[in-house]
C-alpha positions as CSV (number, residue, x, y, z in Angstrom):
1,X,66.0,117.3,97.2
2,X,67.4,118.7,100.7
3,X,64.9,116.7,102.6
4,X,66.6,113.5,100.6
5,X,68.9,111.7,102.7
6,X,72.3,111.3,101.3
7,X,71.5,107.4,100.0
8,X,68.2,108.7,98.4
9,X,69.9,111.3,97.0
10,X,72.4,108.5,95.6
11,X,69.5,105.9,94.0
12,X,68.0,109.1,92.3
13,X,71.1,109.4,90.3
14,X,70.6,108.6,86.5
15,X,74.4,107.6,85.9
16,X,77.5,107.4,88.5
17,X,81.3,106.5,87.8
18,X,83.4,104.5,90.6
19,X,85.7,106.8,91.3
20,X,88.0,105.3,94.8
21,X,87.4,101.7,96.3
22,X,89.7,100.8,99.1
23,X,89.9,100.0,103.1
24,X,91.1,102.9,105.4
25,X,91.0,100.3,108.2
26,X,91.1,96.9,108.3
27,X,87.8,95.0,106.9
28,X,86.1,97.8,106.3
29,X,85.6,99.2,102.9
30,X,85.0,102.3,101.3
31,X,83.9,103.8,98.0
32,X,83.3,107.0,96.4
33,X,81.1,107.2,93.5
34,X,80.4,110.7,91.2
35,X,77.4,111.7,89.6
36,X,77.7,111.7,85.8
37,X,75.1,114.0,83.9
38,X,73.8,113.6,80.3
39,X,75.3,117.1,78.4
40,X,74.1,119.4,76.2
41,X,75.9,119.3,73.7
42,X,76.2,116.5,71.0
43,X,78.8,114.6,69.0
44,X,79.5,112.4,66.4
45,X,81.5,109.1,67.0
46,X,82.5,106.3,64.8
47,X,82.5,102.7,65.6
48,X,83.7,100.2,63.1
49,X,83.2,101.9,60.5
50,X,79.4,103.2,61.3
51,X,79.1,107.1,62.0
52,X,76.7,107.7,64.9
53,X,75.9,111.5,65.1
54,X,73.7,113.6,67.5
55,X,75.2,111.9,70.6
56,X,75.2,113.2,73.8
57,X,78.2,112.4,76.2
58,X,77.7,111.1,79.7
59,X,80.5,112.7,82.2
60,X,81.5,113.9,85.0
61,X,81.3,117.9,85.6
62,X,81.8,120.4,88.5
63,X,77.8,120.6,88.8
64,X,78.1,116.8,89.7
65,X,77.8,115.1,93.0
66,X,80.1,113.4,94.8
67,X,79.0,110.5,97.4
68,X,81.2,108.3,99.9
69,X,79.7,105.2,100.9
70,X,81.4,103.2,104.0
71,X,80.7,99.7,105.8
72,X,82.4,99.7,108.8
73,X,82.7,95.6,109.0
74,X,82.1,93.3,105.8
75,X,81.8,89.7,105.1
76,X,82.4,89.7,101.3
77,X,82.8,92.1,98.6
78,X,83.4,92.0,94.7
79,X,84.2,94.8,92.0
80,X,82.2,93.4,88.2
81,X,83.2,95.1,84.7
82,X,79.4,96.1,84.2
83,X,80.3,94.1,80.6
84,X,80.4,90.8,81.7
85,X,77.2,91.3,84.0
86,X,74.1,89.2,83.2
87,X,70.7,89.6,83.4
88,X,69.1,87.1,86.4
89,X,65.7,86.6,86.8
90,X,65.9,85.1,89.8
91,X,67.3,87.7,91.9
92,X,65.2,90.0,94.1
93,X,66.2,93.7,95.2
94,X,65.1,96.9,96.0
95,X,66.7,100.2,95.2
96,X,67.9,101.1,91.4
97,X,71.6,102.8,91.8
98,X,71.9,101.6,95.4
99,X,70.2,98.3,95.4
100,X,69.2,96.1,98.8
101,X,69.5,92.6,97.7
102,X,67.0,89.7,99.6
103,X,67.7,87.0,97.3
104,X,71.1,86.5,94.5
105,X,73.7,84.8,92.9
106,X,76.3,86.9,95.4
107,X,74.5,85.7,98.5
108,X,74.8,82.1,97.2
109,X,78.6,83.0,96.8
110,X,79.1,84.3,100.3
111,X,77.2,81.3,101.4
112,X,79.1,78.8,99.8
113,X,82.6,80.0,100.5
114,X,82.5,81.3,104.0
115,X,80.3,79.8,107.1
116,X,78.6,83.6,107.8
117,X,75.2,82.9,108.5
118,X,72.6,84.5,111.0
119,X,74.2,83.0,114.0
120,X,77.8,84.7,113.4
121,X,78.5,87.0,112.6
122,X,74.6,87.9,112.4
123,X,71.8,88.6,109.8
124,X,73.9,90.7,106.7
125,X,72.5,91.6,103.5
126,X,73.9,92.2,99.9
127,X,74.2,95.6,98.9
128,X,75.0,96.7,95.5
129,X,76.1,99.6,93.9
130,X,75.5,100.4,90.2
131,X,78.1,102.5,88.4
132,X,78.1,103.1,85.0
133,X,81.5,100.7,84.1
134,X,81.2,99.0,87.1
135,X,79.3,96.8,90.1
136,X,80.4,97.2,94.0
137,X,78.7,94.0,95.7
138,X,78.8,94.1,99.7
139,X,77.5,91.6,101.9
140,X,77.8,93.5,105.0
141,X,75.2,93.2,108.7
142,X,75.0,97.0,108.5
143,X,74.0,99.8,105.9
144,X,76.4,101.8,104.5
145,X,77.0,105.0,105.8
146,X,76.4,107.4,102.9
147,X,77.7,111.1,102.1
148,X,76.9,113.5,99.8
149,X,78.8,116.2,98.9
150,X,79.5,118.6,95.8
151,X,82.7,118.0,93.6
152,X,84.9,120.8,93.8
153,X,87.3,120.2,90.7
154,X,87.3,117.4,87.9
155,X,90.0,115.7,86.8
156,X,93.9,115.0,87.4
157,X,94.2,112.1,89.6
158,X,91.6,109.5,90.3
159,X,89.2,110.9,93.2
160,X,90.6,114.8,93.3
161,X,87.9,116.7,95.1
162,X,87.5,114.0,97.7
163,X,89.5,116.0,100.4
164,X,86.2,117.0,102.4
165,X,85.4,112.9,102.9
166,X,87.5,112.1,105.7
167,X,87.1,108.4,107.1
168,X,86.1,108.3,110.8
169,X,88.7,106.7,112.7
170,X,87.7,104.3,115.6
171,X,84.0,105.4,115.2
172,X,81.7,104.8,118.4
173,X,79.7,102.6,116.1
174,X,82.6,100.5,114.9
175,X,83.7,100.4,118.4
176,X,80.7,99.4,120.0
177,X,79.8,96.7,117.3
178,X,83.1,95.3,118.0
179,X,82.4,95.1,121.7
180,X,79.4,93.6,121.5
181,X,80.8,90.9,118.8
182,X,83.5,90.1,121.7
183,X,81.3,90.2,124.4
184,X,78.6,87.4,122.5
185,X,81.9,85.1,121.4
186,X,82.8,85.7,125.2
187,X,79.5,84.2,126.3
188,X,79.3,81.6,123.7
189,X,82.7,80.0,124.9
190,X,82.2,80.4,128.6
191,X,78.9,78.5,128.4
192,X,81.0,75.7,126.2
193,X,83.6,75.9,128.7
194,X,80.9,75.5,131.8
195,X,78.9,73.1,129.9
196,X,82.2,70.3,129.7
197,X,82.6,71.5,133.4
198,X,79.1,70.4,134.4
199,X,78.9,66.8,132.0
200,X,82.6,66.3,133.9
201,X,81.1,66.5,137.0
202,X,77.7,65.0,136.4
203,X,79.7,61.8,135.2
204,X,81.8,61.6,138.1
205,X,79.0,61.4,140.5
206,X,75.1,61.6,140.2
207,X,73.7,64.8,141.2
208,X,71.4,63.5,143.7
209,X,75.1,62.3,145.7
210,X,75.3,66.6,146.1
211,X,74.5,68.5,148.9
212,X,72.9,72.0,147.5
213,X,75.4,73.9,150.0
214,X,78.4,72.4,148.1
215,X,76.8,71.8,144.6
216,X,76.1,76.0,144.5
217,X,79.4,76.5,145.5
218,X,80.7,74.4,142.9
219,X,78.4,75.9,139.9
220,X,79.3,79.7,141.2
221,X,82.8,78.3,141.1
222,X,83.0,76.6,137.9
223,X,80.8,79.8,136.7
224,X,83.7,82.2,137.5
225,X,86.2,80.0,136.1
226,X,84.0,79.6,132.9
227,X,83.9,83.7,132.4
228,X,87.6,83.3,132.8
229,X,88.1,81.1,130.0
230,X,85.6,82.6,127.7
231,X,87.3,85.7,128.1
232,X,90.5,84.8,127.5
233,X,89.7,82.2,124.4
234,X,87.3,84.8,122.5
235,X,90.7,86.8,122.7
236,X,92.7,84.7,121.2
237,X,90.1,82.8,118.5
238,X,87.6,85.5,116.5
239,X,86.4,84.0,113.6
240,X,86.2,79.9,114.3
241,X,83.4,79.5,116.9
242,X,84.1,75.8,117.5
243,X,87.8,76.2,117.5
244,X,87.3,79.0,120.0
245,X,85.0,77.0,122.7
246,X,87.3,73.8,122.3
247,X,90.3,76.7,123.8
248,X,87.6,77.8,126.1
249,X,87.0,73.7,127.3
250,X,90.5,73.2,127.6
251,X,91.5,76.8,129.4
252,X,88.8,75.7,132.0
253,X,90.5,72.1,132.3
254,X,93.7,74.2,133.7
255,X,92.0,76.7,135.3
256,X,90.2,74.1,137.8
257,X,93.1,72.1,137.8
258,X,95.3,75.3,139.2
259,X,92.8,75.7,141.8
260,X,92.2,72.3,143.0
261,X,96.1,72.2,143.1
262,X,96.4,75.7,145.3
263,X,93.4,74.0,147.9
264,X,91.2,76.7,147.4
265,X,88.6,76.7,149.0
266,X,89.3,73.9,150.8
267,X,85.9,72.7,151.7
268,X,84.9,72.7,148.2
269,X,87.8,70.4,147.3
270,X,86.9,68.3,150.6
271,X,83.7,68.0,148.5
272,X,84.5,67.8,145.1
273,X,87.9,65.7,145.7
274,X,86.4,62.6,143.7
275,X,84.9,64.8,140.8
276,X,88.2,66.4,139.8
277,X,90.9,63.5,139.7
């Protein structure tokens, strides 16, 4: 069992109770889930009328372990009453207590109300965690990162014993996702931005009417005024790409139009005079 990682450890459970959902940051979400083992002992219950005896409970005890789950970004998430679940055949997973979804009805979901795809904000996948009154359903691009660890105490308040799970704040790999999710928005919108540049240009004069010493000057130009923009628009816009290079277009519009009004360089505006106005 020691050679187990923690989220093998986790789908090897027989039973598990959800026992805190919440997001210690925002957009990120996590859950802690405890092991509930099948007892010893046996008792007798009575439902509507009809005496069942020689039960044996299902809870939660001090032998039982605990695990944290968290997904630093997420696209969609859902909490079911393991009641109203149904059985689909269609759906395809892997996994039993911590399940890997390639094809369900949640994926549909996500698809149909929001525009995630594999573009932005990348390739994601529906996770699933099966707990004994409820389902945890994540569409997240990245595997949870899983814990184990052994509950202390049981009872009282809902999640005592968690104290040794402690959320890490402004993780490098939270950090560095996010910088590379800027950083791809940044290039997206700067190429939109030098793209409108370029068409401008091309439609104000043929590009065979260039001479290479002022057309590279222009493109390195327009290139730097591009990064500019893209910068500045993934900044402001994060989740509507279009909406974002249309800022990025128009930021470009009154960048060039700044520096065509300061003269600088003044041989490229000798050149590019009839382009601009």
């Amino acid at each position: 069992m020691n050679d187990m990682t923690s989220a093998q450890q986790l789908d090897t459970c027989e039973h598990l109770i959800l026992a805190e959902i919440g997001e210690p940051e925002e957009n990120a979400l996590r859950i802690v889930v405890d092991e509930a083992l099948v007892l010893d002992r046996t008792e007798s219950i009575e439902i509507n009328g009809v005496s069942l005896s020689g039960i044996r409970p299902i809870e939660v005890t001090t032998d039982s372990r605990r695990f944290e789950l968290i997904w630093e970004t997420y696209v969609s998430y859902a909490v079911r009453d393991e009641s109203y679940c149904r059985w689909d055949d269609t759906e395809e997973w892997q996994g039993e207590q911590l399940r890997i979804y390639s094809k369900s009805t949640f994926l549909d979901f996500v698809a149909a109300g929001t525009f995630a795809d594999d573009e932005y904000p990348g390739p994601f996948k529906h996770y699933a965690v099966h707990c004994g009154n409820h389902i945890v359903d994540v569409a997240s691009e990245s595997a949870p990162i899983v814990r184990c660890t052994t509950r202390q105490h049981v009872g009282g308040s809902l999640g005592e014993g968690s104290q040794q799970l402690v959320w890490p704040a402004a993780g490098a790999g939270r950090t560095r996702k996010a910088l590379m999710d800027y950083l791809k928005r940044s290039a997206l919108a700067a190429f939109g931005a030098f793209l409108i540049l370029v068409l401008y240009t091309l439609a104000a004069q043929p590009l065979s009417m260039w001479e290479s010493s002022s057309l590279l000057l222009l493109l390195l130009v327009g290139a730097a005024c591009a990064v500019v923009a893209g910068v500045i628009a993934a900044a402001l816009v994060r989740k509507h790409p279009v909406a974002m290079v249309l800022l990025a277009q128009v930021l470009i519009i009154l960048i060039v139009g700044f520096i065509w009004q300061q003269q600088i360089p003044q041989s490229c505006n000798d050149v590019a005079a009839g382009h601009f106005r």
